[in-house]
DSSP file (Angstrom, degrees, kcal/mol; ACC not computed):
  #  RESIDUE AA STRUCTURE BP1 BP2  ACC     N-H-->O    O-->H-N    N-H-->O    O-->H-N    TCO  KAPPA ALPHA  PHI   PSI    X-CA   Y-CA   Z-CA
    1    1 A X              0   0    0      0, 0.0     2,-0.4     0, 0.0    13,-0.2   0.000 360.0 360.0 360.0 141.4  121.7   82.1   79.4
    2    2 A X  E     -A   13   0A   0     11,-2.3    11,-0.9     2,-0.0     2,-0.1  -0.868 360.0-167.6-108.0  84.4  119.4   79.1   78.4
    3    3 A X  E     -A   12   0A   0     -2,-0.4     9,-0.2     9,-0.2     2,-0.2  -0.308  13.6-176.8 -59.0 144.2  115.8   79.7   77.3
    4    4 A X  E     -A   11   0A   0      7,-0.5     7,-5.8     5,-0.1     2,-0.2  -0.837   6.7-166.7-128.5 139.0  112.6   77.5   76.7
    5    5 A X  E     +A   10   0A   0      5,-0.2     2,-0.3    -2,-0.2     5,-0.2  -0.752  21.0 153.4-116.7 169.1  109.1   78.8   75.3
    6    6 A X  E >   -A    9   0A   0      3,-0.8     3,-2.6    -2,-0.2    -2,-0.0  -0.823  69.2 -17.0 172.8 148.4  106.1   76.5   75.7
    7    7 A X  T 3  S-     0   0    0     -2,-0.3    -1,-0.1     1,-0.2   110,-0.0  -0.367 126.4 -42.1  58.6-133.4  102.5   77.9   75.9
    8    8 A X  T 3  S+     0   0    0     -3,-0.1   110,-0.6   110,-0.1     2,-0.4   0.191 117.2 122.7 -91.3   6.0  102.8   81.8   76.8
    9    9 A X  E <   -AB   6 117A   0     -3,-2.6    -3,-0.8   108,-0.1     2,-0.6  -0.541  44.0-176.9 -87.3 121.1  105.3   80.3   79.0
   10   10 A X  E     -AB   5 116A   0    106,-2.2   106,-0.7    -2,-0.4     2,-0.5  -0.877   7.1-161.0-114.3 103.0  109.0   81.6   78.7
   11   11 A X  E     -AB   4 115A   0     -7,-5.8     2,-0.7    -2,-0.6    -7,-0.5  -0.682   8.0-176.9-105.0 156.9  111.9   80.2   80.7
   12   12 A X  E     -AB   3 114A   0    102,-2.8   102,-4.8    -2,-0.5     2,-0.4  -0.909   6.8-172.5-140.0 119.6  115.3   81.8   81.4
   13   13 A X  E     +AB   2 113A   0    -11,-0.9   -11,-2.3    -2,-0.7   100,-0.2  -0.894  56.1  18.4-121.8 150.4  117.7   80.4   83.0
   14   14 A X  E    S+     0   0A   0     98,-0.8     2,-0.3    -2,-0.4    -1,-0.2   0.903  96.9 114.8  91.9  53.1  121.4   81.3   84.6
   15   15 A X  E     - B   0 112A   0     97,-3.3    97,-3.8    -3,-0.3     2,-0.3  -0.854  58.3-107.8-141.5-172.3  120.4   85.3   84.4
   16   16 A X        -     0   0    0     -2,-0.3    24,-0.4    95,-0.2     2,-0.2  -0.880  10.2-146.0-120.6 150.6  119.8   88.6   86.7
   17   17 A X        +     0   0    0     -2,-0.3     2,-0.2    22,-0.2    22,-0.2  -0.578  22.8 163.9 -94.6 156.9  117.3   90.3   87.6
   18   18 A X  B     +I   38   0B   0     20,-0.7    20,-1.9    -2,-0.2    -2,-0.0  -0.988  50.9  66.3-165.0 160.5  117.4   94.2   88.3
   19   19 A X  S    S-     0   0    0      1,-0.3     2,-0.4    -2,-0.2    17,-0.1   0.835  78.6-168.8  93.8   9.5  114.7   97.0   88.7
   20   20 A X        +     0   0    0     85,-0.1    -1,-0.3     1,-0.1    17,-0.2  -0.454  32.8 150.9 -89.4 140.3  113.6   95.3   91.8
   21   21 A X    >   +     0   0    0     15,-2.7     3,-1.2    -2,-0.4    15,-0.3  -0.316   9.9 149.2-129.1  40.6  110.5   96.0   93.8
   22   22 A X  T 3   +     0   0    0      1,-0.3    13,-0.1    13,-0.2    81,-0.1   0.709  69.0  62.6 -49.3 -18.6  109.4   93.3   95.3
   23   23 A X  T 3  S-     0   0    0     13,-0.2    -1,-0.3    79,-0.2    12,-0.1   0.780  99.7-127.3 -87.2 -31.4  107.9   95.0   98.1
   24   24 A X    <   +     0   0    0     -3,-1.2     9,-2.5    10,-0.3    11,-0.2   0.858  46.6 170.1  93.4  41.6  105.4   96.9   95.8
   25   25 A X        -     0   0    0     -4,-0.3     2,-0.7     7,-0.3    -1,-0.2  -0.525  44.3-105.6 -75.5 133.2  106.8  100.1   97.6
   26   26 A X        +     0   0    0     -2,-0.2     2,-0.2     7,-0.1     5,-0.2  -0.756  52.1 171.3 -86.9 145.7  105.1  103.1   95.3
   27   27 A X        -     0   0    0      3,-1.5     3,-0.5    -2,-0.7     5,-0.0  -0.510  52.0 -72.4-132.2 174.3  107.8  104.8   92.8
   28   28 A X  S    S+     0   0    0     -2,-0.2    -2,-0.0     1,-0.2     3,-0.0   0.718 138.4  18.7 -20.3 -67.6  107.7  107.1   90.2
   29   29 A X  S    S+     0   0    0      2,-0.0     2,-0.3     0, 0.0    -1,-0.2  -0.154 120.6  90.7-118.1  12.4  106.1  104.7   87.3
   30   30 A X        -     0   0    0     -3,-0.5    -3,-1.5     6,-0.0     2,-0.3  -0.961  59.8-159.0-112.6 115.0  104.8  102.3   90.7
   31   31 A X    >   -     0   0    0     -2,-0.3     3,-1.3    -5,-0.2    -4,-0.1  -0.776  48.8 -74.5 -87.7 165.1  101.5  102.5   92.6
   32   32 A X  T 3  S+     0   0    0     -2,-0.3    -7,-0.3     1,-0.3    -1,-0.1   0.067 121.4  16.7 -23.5 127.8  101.5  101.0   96.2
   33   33 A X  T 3  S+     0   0    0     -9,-2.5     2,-0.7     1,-0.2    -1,-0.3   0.430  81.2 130.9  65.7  18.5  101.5   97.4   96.0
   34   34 A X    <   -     0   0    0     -3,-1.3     2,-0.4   -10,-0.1   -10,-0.3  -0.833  41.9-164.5 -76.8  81.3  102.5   96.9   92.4
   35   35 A X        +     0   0    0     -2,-0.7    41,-4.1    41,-0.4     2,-0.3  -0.460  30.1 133.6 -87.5 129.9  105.3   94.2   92.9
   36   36 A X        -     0   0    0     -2,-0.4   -15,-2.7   -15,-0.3    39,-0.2  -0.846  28.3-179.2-148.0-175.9  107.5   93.9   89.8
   37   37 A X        -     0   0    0     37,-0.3    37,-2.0    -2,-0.3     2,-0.8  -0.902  42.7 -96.9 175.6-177.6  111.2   93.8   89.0
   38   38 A X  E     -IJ  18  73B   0    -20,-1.9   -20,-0.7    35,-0.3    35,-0.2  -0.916  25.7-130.8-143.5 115.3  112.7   93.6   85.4
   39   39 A X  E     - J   0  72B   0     33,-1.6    33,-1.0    -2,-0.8     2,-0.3  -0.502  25.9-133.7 -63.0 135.3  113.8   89.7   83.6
   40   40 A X  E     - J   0  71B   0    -24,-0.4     2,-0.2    31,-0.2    31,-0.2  -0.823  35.4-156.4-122.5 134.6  117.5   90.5   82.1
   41   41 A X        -     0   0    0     29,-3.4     2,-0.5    -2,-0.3    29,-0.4  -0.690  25.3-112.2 -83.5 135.1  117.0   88.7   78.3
   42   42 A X    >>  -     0   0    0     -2,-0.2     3,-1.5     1,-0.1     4,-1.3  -0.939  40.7-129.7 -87.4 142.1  119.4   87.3   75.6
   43   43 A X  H 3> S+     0   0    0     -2,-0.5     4,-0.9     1,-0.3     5,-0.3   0.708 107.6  54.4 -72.9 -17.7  118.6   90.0   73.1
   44   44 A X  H 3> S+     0   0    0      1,-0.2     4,-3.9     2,-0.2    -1,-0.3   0.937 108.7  49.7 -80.2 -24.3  117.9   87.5   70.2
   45   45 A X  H <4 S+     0   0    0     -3,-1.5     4,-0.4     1,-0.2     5,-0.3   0.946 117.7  48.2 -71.4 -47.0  115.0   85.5   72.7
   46   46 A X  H  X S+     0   0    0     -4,-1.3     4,-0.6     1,-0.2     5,-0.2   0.661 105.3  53.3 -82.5 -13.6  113.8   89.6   73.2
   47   47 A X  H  X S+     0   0    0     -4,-0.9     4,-1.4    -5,-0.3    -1,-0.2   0.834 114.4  41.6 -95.6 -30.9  113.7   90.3   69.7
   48   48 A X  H  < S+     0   0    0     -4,-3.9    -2,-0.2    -5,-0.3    -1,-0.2   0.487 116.2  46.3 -82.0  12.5  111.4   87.3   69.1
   49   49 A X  H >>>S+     0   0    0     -4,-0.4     3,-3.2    -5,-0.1     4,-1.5   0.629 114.0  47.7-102.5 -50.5  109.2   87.8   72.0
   50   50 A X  H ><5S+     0   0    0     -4,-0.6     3,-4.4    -5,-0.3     4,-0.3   0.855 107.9  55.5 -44.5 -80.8  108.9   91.8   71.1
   51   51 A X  T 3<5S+     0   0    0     -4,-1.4    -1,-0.3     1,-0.3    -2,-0.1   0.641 111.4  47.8 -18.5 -32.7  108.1   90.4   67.3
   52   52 A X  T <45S-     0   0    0     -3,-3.2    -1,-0.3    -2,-0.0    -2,-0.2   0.476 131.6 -88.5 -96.7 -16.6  104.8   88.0   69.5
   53   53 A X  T <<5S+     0   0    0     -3,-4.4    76,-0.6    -4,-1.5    -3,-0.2   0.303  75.9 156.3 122.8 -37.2  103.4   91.2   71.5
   54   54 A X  B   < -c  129   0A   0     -5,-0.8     2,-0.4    -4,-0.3    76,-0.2   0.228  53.5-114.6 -60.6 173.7  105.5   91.1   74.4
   55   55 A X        +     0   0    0     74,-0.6    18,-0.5    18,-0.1    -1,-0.2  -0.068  55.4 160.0 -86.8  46.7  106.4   94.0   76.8
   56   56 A X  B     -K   72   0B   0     -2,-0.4    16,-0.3    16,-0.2     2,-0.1  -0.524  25.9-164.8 -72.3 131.2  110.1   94.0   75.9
   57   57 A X        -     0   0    0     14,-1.4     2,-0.2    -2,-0.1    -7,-0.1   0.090  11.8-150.8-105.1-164.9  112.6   97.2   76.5
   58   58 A X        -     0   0    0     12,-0.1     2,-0.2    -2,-0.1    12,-0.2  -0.544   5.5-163.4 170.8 117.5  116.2   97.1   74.7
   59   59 A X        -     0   0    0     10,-0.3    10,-1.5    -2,-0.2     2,-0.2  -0.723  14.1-128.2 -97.2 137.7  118.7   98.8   76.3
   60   60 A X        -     0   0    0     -2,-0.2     2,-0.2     8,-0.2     4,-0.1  -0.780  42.3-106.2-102.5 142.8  122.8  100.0   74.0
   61   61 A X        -     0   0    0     -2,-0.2     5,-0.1     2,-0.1     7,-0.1  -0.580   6.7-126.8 -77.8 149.9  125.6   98.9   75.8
   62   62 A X  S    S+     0   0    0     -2,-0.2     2,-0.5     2,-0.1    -1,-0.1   0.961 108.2  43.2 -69.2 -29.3  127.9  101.3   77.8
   63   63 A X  S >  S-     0   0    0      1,-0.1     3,-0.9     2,-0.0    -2,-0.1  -0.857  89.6-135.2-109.7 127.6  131.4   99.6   75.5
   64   64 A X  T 3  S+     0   0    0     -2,-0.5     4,-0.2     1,-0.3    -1,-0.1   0.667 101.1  66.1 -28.9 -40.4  130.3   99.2   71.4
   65   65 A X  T 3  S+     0   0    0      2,-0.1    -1,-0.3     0, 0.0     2,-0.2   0.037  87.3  90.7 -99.9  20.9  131.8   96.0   71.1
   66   66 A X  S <  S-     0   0    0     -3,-0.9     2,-0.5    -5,-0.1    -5,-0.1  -0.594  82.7-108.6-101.7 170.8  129.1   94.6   73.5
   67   67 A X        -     0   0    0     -2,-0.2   -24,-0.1    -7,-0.1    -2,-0.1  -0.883  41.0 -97.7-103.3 112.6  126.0   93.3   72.5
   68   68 A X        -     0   0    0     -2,-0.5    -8,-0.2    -4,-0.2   -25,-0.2  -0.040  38.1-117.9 -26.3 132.4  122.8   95.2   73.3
   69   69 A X        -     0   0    0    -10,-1.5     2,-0.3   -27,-0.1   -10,-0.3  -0.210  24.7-170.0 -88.5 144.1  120.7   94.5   76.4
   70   70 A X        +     0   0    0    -29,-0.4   -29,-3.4   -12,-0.2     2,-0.3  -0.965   6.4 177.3-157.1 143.8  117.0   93.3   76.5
   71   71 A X  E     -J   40   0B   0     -2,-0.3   -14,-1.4   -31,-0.2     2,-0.5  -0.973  22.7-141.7-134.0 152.8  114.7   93.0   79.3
   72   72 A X  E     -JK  39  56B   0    -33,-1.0   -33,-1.6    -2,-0.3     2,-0.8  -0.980  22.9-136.0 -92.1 101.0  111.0   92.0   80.2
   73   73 A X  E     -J   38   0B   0    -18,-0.5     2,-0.5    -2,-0.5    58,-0.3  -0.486  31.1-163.5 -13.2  81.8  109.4   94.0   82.8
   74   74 A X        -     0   0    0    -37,-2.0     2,-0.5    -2,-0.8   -37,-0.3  -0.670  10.5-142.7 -99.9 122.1  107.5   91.1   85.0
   75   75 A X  B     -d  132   0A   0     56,-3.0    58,-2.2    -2,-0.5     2,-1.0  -0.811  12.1-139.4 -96.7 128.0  104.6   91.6   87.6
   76   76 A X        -     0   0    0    -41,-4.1     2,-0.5    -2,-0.5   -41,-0.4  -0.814  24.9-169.6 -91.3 116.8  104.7   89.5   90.7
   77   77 A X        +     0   0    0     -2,-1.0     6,-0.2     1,-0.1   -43,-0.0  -0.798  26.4 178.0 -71.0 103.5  101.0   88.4   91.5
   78   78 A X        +     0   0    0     -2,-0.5     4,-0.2     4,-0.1     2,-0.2   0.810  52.9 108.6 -85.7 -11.1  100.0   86.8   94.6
   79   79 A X  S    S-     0   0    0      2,-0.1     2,-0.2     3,-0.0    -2,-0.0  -0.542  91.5 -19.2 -73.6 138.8   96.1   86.7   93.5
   80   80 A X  S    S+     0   0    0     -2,-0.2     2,-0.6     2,-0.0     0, 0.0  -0.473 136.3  28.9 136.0-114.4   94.8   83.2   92.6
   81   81 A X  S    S-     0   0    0     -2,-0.2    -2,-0.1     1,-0.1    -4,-0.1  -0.562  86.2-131.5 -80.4 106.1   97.5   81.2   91.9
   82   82 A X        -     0   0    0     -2,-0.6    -4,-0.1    -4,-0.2     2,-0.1   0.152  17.7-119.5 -32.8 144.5  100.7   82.1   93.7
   83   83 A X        -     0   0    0     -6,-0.2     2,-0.5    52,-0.0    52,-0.3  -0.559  36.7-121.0 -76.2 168.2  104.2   82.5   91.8
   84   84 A X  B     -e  135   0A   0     50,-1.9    52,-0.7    -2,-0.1     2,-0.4  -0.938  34.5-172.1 -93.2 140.4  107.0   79.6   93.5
   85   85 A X        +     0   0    0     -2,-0.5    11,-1.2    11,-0.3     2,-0.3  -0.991   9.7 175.2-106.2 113.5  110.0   81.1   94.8
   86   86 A X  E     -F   95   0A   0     50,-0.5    52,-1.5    -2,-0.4     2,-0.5  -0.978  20.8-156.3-124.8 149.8  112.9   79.8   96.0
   87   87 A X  E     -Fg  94 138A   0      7,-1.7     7,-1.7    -2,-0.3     2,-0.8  -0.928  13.7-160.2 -98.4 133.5  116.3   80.6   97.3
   88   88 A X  E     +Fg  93 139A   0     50,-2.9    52,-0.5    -2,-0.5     5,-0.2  -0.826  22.3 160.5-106.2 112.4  118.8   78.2   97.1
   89   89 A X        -     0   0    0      3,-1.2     3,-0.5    -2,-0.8    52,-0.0  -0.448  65.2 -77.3-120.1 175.8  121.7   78.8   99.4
   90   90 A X  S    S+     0   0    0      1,-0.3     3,-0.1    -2,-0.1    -2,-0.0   0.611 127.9  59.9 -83.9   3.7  124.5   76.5  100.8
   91   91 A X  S    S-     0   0    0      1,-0.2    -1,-0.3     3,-0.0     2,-0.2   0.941 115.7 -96.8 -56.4 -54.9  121.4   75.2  103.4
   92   92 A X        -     0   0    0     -3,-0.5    -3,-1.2    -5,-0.2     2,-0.4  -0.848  64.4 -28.1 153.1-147.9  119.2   73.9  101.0
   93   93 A X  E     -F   88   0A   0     -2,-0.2     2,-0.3    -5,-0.2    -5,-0.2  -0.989  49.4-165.6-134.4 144.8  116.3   75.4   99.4
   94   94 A X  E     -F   87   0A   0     -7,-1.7    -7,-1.7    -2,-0.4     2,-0.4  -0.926  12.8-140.3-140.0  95.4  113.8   78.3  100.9
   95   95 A X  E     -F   86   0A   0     -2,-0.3     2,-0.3    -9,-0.2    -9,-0.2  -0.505   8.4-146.5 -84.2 126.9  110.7   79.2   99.8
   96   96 A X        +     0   0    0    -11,-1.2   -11,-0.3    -2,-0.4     2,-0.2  -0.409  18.6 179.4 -97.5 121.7  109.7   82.4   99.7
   97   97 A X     >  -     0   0    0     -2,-0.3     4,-2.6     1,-0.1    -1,-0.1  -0.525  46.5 -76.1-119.8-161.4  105.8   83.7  100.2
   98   98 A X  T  4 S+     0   0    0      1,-0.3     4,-0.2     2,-0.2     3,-0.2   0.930 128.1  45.5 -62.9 -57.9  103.7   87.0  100.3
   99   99 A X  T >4 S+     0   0    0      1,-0.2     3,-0.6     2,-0.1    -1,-0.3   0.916 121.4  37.5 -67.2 -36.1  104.9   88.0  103.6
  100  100 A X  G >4 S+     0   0    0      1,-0.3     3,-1.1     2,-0.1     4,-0.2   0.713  84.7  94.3 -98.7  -7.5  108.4   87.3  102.9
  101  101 A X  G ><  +     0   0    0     -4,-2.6     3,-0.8     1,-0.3     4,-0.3   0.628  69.6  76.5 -45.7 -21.7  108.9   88.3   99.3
  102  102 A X  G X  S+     0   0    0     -3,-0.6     3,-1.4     1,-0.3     4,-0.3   0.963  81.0  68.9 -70.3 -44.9  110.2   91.8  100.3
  103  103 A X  G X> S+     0   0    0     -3,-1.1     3,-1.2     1,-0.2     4,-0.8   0.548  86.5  74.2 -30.8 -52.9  113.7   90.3  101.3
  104  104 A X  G <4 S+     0   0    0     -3,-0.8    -1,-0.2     1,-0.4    -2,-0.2   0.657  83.4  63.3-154.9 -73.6  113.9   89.8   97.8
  105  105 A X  G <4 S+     0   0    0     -3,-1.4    -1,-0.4    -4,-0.3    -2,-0.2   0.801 113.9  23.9 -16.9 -67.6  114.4   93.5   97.2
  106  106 A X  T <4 S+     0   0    0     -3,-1.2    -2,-0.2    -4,-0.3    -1,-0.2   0.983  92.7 118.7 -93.8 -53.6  118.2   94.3   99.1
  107  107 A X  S  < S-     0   0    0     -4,-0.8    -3,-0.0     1,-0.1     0, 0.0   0.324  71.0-123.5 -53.4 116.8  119.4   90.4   98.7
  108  108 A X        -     0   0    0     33,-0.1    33,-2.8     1,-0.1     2,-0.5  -0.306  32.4-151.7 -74.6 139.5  122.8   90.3   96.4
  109  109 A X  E     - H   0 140A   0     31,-0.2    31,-0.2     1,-0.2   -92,-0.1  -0.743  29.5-178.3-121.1  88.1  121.8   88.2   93.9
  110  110 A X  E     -     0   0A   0     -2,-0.5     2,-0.2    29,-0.5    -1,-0.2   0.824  67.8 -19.3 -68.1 -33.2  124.2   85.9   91.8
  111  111 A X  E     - H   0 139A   0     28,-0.9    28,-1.7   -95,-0.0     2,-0.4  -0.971  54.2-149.5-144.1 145.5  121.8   84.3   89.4
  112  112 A X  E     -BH  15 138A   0    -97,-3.8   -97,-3.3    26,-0.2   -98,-0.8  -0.982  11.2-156.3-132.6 150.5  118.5   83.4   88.7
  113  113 A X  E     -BH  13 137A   0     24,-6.5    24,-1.1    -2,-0.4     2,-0.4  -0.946  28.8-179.5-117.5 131.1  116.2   81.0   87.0
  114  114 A X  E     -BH  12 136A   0   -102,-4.8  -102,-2.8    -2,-0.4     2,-0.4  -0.896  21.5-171.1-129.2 151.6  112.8   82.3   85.9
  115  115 A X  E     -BH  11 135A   0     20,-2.3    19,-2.0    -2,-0.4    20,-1.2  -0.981  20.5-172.5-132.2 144.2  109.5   81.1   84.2
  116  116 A X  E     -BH  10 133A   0   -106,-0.7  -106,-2.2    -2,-0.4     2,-0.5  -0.946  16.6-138.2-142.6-178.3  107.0   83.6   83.3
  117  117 A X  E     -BH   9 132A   0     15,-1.3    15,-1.2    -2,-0.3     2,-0.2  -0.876  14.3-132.9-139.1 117.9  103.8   83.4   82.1
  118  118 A X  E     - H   0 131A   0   -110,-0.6     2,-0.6    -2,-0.5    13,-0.2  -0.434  13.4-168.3 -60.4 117.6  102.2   85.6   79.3
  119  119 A X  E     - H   0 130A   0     11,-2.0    11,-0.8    -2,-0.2    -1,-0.1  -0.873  23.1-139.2-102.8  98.8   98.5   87.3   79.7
  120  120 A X  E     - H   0 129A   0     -2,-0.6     2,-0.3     9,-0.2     9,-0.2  -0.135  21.6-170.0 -45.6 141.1   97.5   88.7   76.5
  121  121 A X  E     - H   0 128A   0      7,-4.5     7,-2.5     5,-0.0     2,-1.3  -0.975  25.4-127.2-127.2 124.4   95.7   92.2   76.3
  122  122 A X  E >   - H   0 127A   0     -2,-0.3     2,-1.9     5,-0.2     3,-1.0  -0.391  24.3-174.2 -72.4  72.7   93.9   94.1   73.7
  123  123 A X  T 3  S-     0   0    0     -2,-1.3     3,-0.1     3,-0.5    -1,-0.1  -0.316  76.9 -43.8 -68.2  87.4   95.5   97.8   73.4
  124  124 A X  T 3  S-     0   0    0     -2,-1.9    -1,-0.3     1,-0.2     3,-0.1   0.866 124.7 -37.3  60.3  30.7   93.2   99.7   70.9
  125  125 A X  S <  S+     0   0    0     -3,-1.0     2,-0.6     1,-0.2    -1,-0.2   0.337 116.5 103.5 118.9 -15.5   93.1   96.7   68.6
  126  126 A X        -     0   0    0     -3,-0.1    -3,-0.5    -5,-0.0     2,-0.3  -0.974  69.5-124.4-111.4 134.2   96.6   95.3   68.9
  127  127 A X  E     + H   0 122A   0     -2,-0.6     2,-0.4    -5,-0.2    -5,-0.2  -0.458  36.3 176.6 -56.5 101.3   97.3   92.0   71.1
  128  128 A X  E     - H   0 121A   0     -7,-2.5    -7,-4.5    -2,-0.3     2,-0.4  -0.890  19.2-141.7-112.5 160.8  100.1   92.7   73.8
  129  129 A X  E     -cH  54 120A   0    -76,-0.6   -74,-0.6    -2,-0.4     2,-0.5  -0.868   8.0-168.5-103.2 144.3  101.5   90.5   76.6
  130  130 A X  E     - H   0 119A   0    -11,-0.8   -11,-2.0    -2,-0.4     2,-0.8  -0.920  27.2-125.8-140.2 131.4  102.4   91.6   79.8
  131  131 A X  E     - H   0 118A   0     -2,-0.5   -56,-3.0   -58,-0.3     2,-0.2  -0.635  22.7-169.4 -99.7 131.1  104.6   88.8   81.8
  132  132 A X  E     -dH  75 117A   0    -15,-1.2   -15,-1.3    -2,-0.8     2,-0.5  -0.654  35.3 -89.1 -89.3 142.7  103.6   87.6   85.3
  133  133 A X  E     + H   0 116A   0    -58,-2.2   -17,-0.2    -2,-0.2   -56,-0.1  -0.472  46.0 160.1 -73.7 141.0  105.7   85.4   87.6
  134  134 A X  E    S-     0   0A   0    -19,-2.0   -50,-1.9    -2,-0.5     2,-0.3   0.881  70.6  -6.5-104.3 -46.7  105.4   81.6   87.3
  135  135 A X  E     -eH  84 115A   0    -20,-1.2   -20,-2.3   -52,-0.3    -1,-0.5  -0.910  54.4-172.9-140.0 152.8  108.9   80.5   89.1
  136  136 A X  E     - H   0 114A   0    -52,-0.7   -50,-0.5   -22,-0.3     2,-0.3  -0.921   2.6-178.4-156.1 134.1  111.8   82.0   90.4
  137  137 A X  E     - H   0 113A   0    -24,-1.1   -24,-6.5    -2,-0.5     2,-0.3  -0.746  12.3-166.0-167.2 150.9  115.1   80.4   91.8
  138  138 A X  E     -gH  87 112A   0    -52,-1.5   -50,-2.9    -2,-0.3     2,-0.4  -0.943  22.3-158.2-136.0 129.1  117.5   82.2   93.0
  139  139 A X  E     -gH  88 111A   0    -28,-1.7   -28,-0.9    -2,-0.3   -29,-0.5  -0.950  29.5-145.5-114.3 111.0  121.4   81.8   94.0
  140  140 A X  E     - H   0 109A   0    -52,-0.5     2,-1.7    -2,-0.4   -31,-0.2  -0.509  20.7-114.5 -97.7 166.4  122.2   84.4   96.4
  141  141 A X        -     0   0    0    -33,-2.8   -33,-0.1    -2,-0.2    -1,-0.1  -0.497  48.6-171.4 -91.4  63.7  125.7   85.8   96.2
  142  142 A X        -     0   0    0     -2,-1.7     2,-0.3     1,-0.1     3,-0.1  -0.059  11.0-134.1 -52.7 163.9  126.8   84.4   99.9
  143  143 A X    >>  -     0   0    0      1,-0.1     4,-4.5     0, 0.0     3,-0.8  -0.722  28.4 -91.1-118.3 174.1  130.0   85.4  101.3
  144  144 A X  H 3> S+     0   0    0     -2,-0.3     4,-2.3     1,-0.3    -1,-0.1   0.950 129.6  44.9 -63.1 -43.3  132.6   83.8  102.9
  145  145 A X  H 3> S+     0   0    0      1,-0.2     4,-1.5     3,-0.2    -1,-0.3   0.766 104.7  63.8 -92.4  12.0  131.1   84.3  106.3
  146  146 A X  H <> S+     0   0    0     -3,-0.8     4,-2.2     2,-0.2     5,-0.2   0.788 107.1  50.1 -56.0 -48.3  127.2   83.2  105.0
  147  147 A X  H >X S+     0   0    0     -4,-4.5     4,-1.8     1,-0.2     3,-0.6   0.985 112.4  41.3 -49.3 -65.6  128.8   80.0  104.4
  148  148 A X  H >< S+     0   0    0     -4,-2.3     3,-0.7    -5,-0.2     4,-0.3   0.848 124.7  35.2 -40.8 -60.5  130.5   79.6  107.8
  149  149 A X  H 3< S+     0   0    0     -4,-1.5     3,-0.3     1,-0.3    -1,-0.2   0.638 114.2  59.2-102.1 -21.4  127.6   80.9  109.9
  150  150 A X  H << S+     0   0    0     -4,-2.2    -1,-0.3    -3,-0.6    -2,-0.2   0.955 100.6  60.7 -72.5 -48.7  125.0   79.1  107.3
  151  151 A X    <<        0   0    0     -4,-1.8    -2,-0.2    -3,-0.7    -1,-0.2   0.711 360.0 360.0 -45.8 -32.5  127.1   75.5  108.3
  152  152 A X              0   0    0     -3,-0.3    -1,-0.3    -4,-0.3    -2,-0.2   0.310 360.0 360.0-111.5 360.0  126.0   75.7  112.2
């Protein structure tokens, strides 16, 4: 994974996504129309964003000899300025809006590149960040017969 910070802005690229709700379907810890989905980290980029405010989890790996997991929790916003989405598949590239963003949810997903975009908050005194989407692309995990049927 490749990272750049600038501004609030954090990007990560060549990672996964997981945790996804793109549909803003209400869950457990979701109300109705909360669209979110959870930024997969490289744990040293999570231990310096956590260190700034951010909302960062850290997850132990199931085998020892792995390196511990970190993730951002990210809310997709359509209000004022929209995030861009795209999938890029072995068509082209496909941009993804409000109505269509639930595909997002079920679509096997090989990689992603993501920019998000920080909003500071005051909680009882202390400055947190809570990350919005800025950009998305996306490399769907096609199969052999996505290609074929994708070609015609």
């Amino acid at each position: 994974m490749e990272n750049t910070t600038r501004n609030n802005m954090i990007t990560v690229e060549n990672t996964r996504i997981f945790g996804r709700n793109f549909s803003g379907e209400e869950k457990r810890f979701n109300p109705a129309g909360k669209r979110t989905f959870c930024l997969a980290l490289p744990f040293a980029l999570g231990q310096k964003m956590e260190q700034t405010g951010w909302n960062v989890k850290f997850s132990q790996p199931l085998d020892p000899t792995d390196e511990p997991g970190a993730y951002v929790p990210v809310e997709v916003s359509f209000n004022g300025r929209p995030p861009k989405i795209f999938i890029i598949d072995s068509t082209g590239k496909h941009q993804i809006n409000e109505e269509t963003v639930n595909t997002l949810d079920w679509l096997d997903i090989r990689s992603v590149d993501a920019t998000i975009n920080g909003f500071t908050w005051d909680d009882h005194g202390t400055a947190r960040i809570k990350a919005y989407l800025r950009e998305l692309y996306i490399i769907p995990d096609e199969s052999p017969l996505d290609r074929k049927y994708n070609q015609m």
